[in-house]
N, C-alpha and C positions, 0 to 999 in steps of 0.2 A: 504493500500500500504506500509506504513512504517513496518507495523507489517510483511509480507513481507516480504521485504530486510531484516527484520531481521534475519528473518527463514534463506531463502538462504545464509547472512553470515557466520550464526552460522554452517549452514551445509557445507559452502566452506570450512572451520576455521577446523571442527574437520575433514572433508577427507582430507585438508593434514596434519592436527596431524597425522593422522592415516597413510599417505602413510611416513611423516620422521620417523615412527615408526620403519617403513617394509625395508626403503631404507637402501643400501646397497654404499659404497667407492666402485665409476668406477674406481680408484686407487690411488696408493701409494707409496711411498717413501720406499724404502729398503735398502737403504747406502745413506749416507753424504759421497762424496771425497771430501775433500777440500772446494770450495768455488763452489761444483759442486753436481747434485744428481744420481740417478738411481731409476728410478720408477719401479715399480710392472711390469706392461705392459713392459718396455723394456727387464727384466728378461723371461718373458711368451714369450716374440715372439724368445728369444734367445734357448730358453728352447725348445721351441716349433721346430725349423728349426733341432737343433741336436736330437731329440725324431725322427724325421722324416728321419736323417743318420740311424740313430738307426736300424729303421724299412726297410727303404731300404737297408741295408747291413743282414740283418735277424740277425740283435744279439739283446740277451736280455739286457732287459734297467735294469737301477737301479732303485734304489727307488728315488720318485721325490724329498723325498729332500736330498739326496746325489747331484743328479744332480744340484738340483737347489743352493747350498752350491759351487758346484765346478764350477758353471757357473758365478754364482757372485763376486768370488776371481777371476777369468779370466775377469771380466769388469772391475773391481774395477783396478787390474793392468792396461787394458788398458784406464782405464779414466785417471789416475795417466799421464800415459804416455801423450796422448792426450793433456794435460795441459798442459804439460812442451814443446811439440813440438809450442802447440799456443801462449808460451811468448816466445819461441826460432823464430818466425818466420817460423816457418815450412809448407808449405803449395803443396799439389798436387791437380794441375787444373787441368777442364776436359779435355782438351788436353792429357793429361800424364795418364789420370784415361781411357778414351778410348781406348791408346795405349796399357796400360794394361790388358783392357780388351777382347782384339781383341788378345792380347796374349795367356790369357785363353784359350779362342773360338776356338783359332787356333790349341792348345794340344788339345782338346775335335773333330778335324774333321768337324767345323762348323765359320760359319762366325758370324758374332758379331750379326745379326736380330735374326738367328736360335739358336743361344745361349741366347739370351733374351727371346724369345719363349716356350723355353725348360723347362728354369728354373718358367718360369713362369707358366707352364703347370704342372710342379712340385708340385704347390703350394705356389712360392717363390717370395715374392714383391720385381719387379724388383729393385726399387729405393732404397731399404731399403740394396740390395744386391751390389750395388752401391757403396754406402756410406761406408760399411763394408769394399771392397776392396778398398777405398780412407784414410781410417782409418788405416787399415797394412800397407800401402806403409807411410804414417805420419809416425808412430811407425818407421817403418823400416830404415827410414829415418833418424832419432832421434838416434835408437840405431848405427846408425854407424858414425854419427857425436857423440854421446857422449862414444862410448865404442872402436870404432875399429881403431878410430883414436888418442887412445893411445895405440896402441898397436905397438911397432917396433921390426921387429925379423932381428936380427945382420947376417952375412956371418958366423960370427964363429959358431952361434948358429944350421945353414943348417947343416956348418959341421960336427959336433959333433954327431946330428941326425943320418944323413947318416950312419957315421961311428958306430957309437952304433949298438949291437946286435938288440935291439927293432928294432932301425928303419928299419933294414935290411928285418927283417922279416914280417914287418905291411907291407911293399909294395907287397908284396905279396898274400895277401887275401883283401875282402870287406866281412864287416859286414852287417848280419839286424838282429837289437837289441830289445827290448822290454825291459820297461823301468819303476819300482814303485819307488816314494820317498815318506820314510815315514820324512817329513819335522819336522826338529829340530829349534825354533825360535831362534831370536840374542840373546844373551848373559841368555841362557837357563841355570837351575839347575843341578846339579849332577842326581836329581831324576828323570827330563825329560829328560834328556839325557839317563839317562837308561830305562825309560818308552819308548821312543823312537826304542832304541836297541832291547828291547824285544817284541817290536810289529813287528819291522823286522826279529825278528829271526823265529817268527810263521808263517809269510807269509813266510819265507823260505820254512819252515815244510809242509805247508800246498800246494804252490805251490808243491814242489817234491814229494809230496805224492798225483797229479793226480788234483789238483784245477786246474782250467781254469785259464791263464793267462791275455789272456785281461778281461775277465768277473773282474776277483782280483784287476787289474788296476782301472778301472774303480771306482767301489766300494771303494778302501781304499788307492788311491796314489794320494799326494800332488805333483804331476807333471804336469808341461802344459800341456802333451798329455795323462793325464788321461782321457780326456773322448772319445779316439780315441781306446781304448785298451793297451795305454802306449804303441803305435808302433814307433819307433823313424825311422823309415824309411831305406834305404840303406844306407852306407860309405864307403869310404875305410878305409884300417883300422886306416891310420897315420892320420886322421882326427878325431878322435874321440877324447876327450878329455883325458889327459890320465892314469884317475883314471879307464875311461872305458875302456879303450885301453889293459892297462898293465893288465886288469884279464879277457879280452876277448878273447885273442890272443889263449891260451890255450882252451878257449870251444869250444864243440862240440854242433853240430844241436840238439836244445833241450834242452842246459844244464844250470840250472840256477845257478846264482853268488850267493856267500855267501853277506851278508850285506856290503856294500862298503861306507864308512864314508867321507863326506866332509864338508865343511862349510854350508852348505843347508839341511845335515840330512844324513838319511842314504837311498842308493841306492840299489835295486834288477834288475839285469840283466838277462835278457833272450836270448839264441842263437837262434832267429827265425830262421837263416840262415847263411851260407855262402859261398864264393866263391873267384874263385882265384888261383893264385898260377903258371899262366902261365907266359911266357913274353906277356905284351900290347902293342897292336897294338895303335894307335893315330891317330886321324885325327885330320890334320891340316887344315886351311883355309888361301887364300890368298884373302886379302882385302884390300880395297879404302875405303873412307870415306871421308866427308866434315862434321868440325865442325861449328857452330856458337852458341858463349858462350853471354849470358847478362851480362853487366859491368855497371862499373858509368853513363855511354853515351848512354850505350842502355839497355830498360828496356827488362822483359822476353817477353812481349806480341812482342815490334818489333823482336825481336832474332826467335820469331817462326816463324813472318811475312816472316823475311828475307831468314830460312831456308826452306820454303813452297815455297817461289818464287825461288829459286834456283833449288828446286827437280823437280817445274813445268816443267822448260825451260831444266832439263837432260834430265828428262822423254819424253817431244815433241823434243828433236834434235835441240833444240835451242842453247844448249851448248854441250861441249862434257865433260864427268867428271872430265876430268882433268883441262879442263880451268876453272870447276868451281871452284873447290880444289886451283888450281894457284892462283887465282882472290879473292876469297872470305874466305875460311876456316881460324878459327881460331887457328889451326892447325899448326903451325909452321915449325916443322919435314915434317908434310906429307906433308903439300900442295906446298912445293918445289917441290915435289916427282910426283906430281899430285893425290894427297892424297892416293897413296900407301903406307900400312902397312908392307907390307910382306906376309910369313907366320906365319900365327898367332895358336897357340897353346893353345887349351882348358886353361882359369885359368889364362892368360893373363891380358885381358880386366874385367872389373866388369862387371857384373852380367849383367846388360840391355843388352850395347852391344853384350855379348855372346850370350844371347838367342835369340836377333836378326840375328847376324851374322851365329847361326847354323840354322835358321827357314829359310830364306832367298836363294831360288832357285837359284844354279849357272850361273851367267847373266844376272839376274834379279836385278832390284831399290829394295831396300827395300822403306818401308814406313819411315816419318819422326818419329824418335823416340826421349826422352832424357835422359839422364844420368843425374850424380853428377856434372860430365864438358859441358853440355850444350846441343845445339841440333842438332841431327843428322840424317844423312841417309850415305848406304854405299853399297856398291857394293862385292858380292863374287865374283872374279874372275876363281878361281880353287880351288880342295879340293885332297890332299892326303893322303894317312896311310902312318904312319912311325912307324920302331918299337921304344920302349922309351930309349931314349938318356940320356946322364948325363945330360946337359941340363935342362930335360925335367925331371927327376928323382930331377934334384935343386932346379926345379919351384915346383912340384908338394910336394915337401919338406918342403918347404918356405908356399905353402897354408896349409898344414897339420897343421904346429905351429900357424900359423894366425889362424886357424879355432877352433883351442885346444882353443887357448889363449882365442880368443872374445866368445867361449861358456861359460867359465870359468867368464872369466870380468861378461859377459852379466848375470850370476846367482847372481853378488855380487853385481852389480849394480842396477838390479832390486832388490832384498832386501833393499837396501839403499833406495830406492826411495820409496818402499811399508812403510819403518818405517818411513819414514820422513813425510810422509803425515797424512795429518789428515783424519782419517776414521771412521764412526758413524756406526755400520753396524745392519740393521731394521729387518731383514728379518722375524724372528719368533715372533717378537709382535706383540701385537694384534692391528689390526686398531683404 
């Protein structure tokens, strides 16, 4: 019997010698941020979800580890971020993360189950797609408490705008741009700095001599939107920043920029499009709304309490809006008013509001939503076109330099932050 157990030792003992021989790391570490990691696995399923944009939009992928190079510098910035929002106190509940996402659902023609469904049907782990979009709105959150609200654009500064030949002319068209940066680091060499230049002046070459543009993006730009094809989306034009601006105005559909120099490297622009050039039309909205903000006295959880109980008793006929705006809002202006706004003019209100206010059937409660200033719901009363006013040409002026300026802020700040942190980066050693 002893002799035995011995056998079977000696043979449990050498098959698993033999199986730690074989075995393999279920995974690993590929960047240190700070006092933070990023595993193998989080890079593969990041990798993995845009391989699969990839394939459903029919374009060709890059090599994987370009991809995986340009997906890891886009974690690595948003862990960097992610930290600093979690010692700043930053935080979006699911209250605000559903209202988000019911936002989503609702561009997409579908309600918040069929949008879950969908994505899921996709391939795409709901929870994990969740978290994603709980993560932007952090960031988002972050950069405009630390970038946008240094930014102040003076009356003189509209005026000088306006009056200026540029600006005359940029309200006149909207851009869609395409977008490579061959990125120069902080306090770079004479020799990278020209190493730099001459790698933009070939993808100049090589773009106008018939290369694919987003394919080139993709593959060789240090840009956030390189792995979308360097599309920067639509603009108008007095929004663009305006290194972009001043050598856009002049191109034509098709025509690419020569290399444009900032503190982040150098820039390739593309005229995907544009348009423009008529007088605009505008819709306005006239809206009501009821705020209620959290303070020393009341924390966020009663503020939703209290604004959910308020929308109840609109919505059943218990109150009328305005007695609840009278009675309740923290609204000072409106809720004399009976929480009448006015009309209200695209560019106005921040971004939540807006998208609620333009989603929102006329006549109809909107849903509780929140802002920066607290929680809300709001009523469209009527909706007009008007053609654009000076007004309306101030405001729209006034957003232009706000949006030049915090794209500007927002590339210098994120450099600031990406060098300040401490980053170990794993990717190509070996386990």
């Amino acid at each position: 019997m002893a002799r035995l157990l011995g056998t079977l030792l000696l043979s449990t003992l050498l098959l698993s010698l033999g199986a730690r021989a074989d075995m393999q790391p279920l995974d690993r570490i590929v960047a240190v941020v700070n006092d933070g990691v990023i595993m193998q696995s989080e890079l593969d399923a990041r990798v993995d979800d845009i391989a699969a944009q990839f394939r459903a939009d029919n374009r060709p992928m890059p090599p994987l580890n370009v991809m995986q190079e340009q997906v890891l510098d886009r974690m690595i910035l948003e862990r960097v971020q992610l930290q600093m929002a979690e010692r700043a106190g930053i935080r979006v509940d699911d209250a605000a993360l559903n209202q988000a996402l019911e936002g989503i659902a609702r561009q997409n023609n579908m309600t918040l189950p069929q949008f879950s469904e969908t994505l899921r049907g996709d391939g795409y782990d709901w929870s994990q797609f969740r978290e994603q979009i709980r993560n932007e709105m952090v960031i988002s959150r972050l950069q405009q408490r630390s970038v946008a609200s240094r930014i102040r654009i003076t009356d003189r500064e509209v005026e000088r705008f306006l009056q200026s030949e540029t600006g005359k002319r940029m309200f006149q068209a909207d851009f869609h741009l395409g977008h490579i940066l061959v990125k120069v680091p902080g306090g770079a060499s004479p020799d990278q700095v020209r190493s730099a230049k001459q790698k933009a002046d070939d993808l100049v070459n090589r773009l106008r001599g018939g290369a694919d543009f987003a394919e080139t993006a993709v593959a060789e730009s240090d840009g956030p939107q390189a792995l979308e094809g360097g599309d920067l989306g639509w603009r108008e034009a007095a929004q663009w920043p305006s290194l972009f601006a001043d050598a856009a105005i002049d191109m034509q559909k098709g025509d690419i920029s020569e290399p444009l120099r900032s503190g982040a490297g150098f820039h390739i622009l593309k005229m995907i499009d544009r348009r423009g050039g008529a007088a605009k039309v505008v819709t306005q909205y006239q809206v009501r709304h009821v705020l209620i903000r959290a303070d020393t006295l009341t924390t966020e959880a009663e503020a939703r309490q209290e604004i959910n109980r308020l929308h109840d008793q609109v919505a059943s006929g218990e109150l009328s809006f305005a007695e609840a705006a009278e009675r309740a809002s923290d609204d000072p202006g409106s809720a004399r008013e009976g929480g009448e706004l006015g009309w209200v003019t695209p560019g106005e209100m921040v971004p939540e509001f807006e998208q609620m206010m333009t989603e929102t059937p006329v006549g109809q409660l909107s849903p509780v939503f929140q802002t920066q200033f607290g929680w809300h719901f709001l009523e469209v009363e009527d909706t007009r076109d008007t053609d654009m006013s000076d007004r309306y040409r101030d405001l729209q002026a006034r957003q232009a330099l706000q949006k030049r300026r915090f794209d500007e802020e927002l590339q210098t700040w994120l450099q600031e932050q990406r060098a300040e942190a401490y980053v170990d980066i794993r990717l190509n050693e070996d386990s």
